[in-house]
LUMSEFI-458954 format. One record per residue (C-alpha): residue number from 1; x, z, y. Coordinates in steps of 0.02 Angstrom, whole numbers, plus 50000, padded with zeros to 5 digits. Layout:
<nodes>
@num=NUM, east=X, up=Z, north=Y
...
</nodes>
This chain:
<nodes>
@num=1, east=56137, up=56085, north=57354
@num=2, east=56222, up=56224, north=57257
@num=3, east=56252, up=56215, north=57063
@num=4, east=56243, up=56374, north=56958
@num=5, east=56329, up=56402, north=56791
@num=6, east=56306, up=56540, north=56659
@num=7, east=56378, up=56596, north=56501
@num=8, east=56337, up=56453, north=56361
@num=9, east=56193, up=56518, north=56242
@num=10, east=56135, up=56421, north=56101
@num=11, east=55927, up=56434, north=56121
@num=12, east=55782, up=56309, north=56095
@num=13, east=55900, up=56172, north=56055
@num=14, east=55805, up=56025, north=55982
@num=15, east=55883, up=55894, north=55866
@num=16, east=55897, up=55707, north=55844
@num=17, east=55856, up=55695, north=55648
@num=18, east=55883, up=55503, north=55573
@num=19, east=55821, up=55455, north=55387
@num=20, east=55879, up=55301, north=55338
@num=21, east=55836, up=55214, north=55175
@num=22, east=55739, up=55069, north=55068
@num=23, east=55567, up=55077, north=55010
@num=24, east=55549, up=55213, north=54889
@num=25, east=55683, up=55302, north=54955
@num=26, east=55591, up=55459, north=54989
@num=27, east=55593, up=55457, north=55200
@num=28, east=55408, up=55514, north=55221
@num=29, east=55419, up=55650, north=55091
@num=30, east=55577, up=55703, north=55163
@num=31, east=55528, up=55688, north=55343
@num=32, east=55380, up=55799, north=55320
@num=33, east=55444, up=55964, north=55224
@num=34, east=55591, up=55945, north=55353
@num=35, east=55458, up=55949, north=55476
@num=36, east=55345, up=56080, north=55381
@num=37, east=55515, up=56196, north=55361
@num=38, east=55535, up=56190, north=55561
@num=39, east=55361, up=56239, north=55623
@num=40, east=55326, up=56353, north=55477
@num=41, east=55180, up=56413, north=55371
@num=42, east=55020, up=56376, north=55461
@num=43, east=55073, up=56268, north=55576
@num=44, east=55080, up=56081, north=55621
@num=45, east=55178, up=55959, north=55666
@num=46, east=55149, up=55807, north=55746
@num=47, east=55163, up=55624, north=55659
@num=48, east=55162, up=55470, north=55729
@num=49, east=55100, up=55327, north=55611
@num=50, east=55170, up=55137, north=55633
@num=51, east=55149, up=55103, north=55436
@num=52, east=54943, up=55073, north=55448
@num=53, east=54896, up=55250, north=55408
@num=54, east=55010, up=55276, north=55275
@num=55, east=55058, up=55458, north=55332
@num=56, east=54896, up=55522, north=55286
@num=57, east=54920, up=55486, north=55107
@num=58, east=54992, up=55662, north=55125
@num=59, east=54875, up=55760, north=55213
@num=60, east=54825, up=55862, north=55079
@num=61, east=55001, up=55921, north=55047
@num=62, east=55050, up=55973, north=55220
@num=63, east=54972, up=56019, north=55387
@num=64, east=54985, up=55903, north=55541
@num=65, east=54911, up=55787, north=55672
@num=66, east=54921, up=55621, north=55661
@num=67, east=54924, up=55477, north=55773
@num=68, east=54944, up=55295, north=55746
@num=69, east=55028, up=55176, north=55836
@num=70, east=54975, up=55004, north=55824
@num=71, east=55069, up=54825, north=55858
@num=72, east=55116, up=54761, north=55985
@num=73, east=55255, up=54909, north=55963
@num=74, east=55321, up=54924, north=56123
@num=75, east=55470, up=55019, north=56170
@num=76, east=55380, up=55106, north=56316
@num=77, east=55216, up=55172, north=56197
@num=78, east=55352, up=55224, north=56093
@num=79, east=55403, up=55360, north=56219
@num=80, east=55224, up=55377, north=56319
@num=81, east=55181, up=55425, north=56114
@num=82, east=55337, up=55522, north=56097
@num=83, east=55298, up=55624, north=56282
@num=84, east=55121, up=55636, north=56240
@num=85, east=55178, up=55751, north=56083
@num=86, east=55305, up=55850, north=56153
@num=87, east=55202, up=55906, north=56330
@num=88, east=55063, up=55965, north=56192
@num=89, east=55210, up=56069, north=56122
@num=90, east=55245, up=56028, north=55945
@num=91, east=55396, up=56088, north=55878
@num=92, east=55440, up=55947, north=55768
@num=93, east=55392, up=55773, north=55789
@num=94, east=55385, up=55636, north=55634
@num=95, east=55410, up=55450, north=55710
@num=96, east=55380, up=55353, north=55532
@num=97, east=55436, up=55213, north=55566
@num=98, east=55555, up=55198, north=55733
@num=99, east=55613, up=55027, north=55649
@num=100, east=55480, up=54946, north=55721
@num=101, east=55515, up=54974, north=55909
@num=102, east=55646, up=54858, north=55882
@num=103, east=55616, up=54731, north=55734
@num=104, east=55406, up=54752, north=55710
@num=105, east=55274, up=54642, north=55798
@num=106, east=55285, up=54656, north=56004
@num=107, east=55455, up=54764, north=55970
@num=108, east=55616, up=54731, north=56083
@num=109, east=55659, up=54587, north=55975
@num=110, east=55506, up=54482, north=55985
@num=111, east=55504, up=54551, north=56180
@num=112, east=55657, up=54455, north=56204
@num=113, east=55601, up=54310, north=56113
@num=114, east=55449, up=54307, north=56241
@num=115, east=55575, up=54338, north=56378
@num=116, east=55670, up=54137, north=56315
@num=117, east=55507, up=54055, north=56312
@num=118, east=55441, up=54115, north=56488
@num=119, east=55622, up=54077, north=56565
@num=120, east=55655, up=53930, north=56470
@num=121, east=55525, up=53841, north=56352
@num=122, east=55552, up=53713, north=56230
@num=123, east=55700, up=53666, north=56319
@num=124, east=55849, up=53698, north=56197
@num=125, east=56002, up=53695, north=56326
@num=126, east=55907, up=53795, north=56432
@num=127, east=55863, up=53920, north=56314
@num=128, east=56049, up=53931, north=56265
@num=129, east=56086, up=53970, north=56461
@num=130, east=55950, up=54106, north=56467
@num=131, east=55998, up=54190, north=56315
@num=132, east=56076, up=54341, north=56401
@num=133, east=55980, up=54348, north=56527
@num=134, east=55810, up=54376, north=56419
@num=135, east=55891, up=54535, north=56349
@num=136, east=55883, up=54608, north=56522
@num=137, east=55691, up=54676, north=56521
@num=138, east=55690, up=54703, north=56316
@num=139, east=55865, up=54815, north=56356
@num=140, east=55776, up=54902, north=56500
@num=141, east=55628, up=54948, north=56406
@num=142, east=55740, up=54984, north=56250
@num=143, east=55860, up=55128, north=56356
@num=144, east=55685, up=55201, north=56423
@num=145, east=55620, up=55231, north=56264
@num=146, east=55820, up=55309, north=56198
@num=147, east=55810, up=55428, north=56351
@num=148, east=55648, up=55479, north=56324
@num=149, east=55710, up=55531, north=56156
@num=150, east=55851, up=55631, north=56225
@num=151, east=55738, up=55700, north=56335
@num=152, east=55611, up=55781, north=56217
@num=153, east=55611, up=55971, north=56185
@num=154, east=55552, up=55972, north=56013
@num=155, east=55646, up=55917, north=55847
@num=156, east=55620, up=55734, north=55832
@num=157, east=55646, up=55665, north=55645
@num=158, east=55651, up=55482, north=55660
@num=159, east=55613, up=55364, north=55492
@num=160, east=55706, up=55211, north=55498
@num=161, east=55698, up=55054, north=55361
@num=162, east=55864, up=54987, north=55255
@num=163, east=55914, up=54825, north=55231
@num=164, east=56061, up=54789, north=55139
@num=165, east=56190, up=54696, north=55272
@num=166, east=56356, up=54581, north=55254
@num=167, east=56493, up=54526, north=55365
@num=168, east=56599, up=54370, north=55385
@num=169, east=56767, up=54389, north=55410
@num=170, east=56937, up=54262, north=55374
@num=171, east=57070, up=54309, north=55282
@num=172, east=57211, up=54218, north=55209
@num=173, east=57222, up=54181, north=55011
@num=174, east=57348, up=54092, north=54952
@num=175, east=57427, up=54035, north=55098
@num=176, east=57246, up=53974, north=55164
@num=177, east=57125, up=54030, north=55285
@num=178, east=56959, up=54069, north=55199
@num=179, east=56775, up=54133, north=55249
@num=180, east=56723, up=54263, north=55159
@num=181, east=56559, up=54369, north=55155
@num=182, east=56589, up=54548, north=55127
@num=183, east=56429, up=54676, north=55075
@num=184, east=56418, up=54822, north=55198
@num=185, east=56282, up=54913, north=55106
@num=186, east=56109, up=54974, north=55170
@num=187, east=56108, up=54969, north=55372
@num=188, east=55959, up=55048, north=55477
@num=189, east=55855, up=54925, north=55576
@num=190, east=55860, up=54956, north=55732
@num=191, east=55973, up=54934, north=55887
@num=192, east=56160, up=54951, north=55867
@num=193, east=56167, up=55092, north=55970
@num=194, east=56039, up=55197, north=55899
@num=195, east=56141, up=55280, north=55766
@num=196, east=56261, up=55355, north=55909
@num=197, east=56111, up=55441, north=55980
@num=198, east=56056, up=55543, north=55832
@num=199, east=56106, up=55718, north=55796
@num=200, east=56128, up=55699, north=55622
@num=201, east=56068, up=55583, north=55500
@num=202, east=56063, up=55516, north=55327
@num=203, east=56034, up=55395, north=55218
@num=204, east=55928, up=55407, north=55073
@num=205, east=55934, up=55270, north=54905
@num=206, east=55786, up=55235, north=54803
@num=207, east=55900, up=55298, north=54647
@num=208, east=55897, up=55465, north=54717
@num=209, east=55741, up=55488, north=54842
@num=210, east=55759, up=55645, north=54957
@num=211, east=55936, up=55676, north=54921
@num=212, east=56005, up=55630, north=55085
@num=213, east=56199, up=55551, north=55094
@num=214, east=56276, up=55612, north=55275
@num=215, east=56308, up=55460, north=55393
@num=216, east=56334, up=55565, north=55544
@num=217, east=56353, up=55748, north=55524
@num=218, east=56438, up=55884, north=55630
@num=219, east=56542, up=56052, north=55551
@num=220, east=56404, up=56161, north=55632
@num=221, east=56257, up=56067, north=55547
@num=222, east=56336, up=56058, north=55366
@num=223, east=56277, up=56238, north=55313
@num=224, east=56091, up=56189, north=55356
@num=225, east=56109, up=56026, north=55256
@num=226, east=56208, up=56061, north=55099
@num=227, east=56287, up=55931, north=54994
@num=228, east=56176, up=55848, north=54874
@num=229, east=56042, up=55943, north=54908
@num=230, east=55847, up=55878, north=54942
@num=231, east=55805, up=55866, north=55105
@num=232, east=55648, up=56003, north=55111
@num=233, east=55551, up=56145, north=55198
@num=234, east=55721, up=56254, north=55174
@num=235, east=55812, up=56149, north=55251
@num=236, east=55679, up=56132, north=55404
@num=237, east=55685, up=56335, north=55421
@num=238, east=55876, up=56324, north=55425
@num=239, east=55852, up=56188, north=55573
@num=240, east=55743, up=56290, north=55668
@num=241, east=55852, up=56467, north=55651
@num=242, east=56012, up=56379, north=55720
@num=243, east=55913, up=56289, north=55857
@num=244, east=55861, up=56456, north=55903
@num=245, east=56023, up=56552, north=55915
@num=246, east=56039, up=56585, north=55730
@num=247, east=56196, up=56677, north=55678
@num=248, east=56289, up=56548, north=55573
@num=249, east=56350, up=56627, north=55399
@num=250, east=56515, up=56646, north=55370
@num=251, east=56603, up=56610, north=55215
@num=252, east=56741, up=56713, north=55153
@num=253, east=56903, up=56653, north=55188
@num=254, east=57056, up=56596, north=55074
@num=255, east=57197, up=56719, north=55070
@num=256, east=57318, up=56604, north=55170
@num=257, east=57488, up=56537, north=55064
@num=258, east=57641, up=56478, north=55151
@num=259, east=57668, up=56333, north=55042
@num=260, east=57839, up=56307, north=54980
@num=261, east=57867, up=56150, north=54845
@num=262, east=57846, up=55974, north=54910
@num=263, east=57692, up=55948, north=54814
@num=264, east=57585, up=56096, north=54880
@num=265, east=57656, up=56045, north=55079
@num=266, east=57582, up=55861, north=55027
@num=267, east=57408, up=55921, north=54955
@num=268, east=57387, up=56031, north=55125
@num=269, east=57444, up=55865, north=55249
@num=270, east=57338, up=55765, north=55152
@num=271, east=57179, up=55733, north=55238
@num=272, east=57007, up=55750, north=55134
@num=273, east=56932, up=55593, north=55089
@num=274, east=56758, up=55548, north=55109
@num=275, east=56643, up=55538, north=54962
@num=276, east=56582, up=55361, north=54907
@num=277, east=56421, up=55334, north=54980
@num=278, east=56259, up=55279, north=54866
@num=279, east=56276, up=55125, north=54963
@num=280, east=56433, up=55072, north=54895
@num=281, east=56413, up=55108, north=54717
@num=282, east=56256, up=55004, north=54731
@num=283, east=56325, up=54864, north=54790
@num=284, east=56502, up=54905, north=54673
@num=285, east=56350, up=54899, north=54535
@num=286, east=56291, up=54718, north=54604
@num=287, east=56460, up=54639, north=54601
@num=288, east=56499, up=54699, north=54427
@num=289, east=56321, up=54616, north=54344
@num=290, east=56391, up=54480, north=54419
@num=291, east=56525, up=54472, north=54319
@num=292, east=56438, up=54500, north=54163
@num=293, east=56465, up=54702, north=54164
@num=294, east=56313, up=54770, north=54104
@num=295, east=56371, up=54872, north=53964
@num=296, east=56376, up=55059, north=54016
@num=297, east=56545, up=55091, north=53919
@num=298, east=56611, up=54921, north=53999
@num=299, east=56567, up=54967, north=54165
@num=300, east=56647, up=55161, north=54147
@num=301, east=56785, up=55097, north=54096
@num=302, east=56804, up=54962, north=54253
@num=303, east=56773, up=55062, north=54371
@num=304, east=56876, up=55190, north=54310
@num=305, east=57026, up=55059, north=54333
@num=306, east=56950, up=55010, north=54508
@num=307, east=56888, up=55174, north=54573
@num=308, east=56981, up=55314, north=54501
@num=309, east=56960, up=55433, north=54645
@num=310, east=56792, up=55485, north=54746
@num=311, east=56845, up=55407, north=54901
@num=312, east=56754, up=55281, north=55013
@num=313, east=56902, up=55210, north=55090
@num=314, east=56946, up=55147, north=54906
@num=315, east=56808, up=55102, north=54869
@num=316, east=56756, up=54971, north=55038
@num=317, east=56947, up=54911, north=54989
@num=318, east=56892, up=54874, north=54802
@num=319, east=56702, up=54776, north=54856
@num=320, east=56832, up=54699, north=54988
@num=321, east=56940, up=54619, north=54866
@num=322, east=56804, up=54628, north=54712
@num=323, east=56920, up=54473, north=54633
@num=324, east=57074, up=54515, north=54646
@num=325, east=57010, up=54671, north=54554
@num=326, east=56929, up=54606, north=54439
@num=327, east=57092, up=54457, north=54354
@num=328, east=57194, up=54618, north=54364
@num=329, east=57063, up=54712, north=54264
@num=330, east=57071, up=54579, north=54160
@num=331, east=57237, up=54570, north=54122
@num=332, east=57242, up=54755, north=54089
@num=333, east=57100, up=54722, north=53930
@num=334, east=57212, up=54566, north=53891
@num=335, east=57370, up=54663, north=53846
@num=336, east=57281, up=54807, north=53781
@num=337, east=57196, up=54711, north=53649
@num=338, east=57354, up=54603, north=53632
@num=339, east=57438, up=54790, north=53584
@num=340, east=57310, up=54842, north=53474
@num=341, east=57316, up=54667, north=53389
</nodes>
């Protein structure tokens, strides 16, 4: 069998689109004048429907076709429903919501749960052998649907559900080993994997609905999805120009500077920090009520101690060790009134 290669063209390249967020986040809104922006004026896209017919609370404000999907949400009518779309040659496809392939009634987890009771029954020791085993058909099903996904021609924008998500870990405090649970923020639901799979994706708070934060996205998507932007039809045109070979702008370069103090040689070998994600500051918020900090000028003025820069890493370390933050914050309004005094 011979293999042929040619010169590398960027053409009819669909994406992978995730929106991740909480109820009132804005994911259906957002999902839709993405999808609207791709396919253009006059034409549809396609939506599939797992929350009961909630997608056509906005028919009158754009055009498409709908479908629902109804329980039990299997992973395989996922992508026969998902195929079906594409071979009728949508350009963009709305899944609203993937979440429940894996966590809704019939989805992987419940299949799995099935999967115990046939192998094992009642039977608690035997359940506790068959555990792995029962992921095998779930899993199976589960990768079908994923390459189905990866398959698919058209842009696929996938809506996925938040829950806010902690982790366990021991560390030692004060010469003791200690459990502690540590807030990681809002986490899709879905399979751990999943996220690796998308394109891009974002995830959207209820504080700011449509304004998508970037989990997962690349230097050549970043001028189709500015910074703080809203997620809309302009940035669903954008989407479908690059896909098809659009010449990416260009922005002007920097005169270059050969740096010469100490300073100026740090700032350029320092690498950028992330921004702090909506996430964090949510939770950040949560840990300070707890405390008591309600007051706006109180809780400027704490995390201005705590959080001084715009920088994620700083800001898991300070929900990390929340206390330790907090007696030295303390201390700090101790001797300052102590001063003042």
């Amino acid at each position: 069998m011979g293999y042929q290669f040619r010169p590398a063209i960027r053409e009819s390249v669909g994406l992978l689109i995730g929106l991740i967020g909480q109820s009132g986040a804005g994911k259906t809104f957002s999902a839709m004048r993405l999808a609207s922006g791709i396919v253009g004026e006059g034409n549809k896209f396609a939506v599939i429907d797992t929350e009961a017919r909630r997608a056509l609370h906005y028919a009158d404000k754009f055009k498409f076709d709908h479908c629902e999907l109804s329980p039990p949400f299997k992973s395989l009518d996922y992508a026969d429903v998902i195929k079906a779309a594409d071979t009728a040659g949508y350009k963009a496809i709305v899944v609203d919501s993937c979440s429940h392939e894996w966590a809704g009634e019939g989805g992987v987890l419940d299949f799995q749960e099935a999967e115990l009771t046939r192998m094992a029954g009642d039977d608690y020791k035997k359940r506790e052998a068959c555990k792995m085993a029962a992921w095998i058909k779930p899993k199976m099903a589960h990768k079908q649907m994923v390459q189905r996904l990866l398959q698919t021609k058209a842009h696929l924008i996938l809506c996925f559900r938040a829950e806010e998500k902690t982790k366990i870990e021991k560390v030692i405090k004060d010469g003791k080993e200690k459990t502690v649970i540590i807030p990681i923020g809002f986490q899709p639901v879905c399979s751990k994997e999943m996220p690796y799979e998308l394109t891009v994706s974002f995830l959207l708070s209820s504080d700011h609905p449509g304004i998508g934060q970037p989990i997962k996205l690349q230097e050549q998507h970043k001028i189709i999805f500015p910074s703080g932007k809203l997620i809309d039809e302009i940035a669903g045109a954008s989407v479908a120009e690059w896909a098809a070979g659009g010449v990416k702008q260009q922005k002007p370069e920097k005169p270059k500077t050969t740096p010469t103090t100490p300073a100026q040689k740090a700032e350029i070998e320092q690498p950028k920090a992330l921004p702090i994600q909506a996430s964090q500051m949510a939770t950040i918020g949560k840990l300070m009520k707890g405390k008591g900090i309600v007051e706006k000028i109180d809780m400027d003025e704490f995390m201005a101690f705590a959080v001084s820069k715009n920088d994620a890493a700083l800001a898991d370390k300070f929900i990390s060790n929340f206390e330790e933050f907090y007696t030295a914050y303390n201390r700090m309004r101790d001797a300052k009134l102590n001063e003042e005094a």
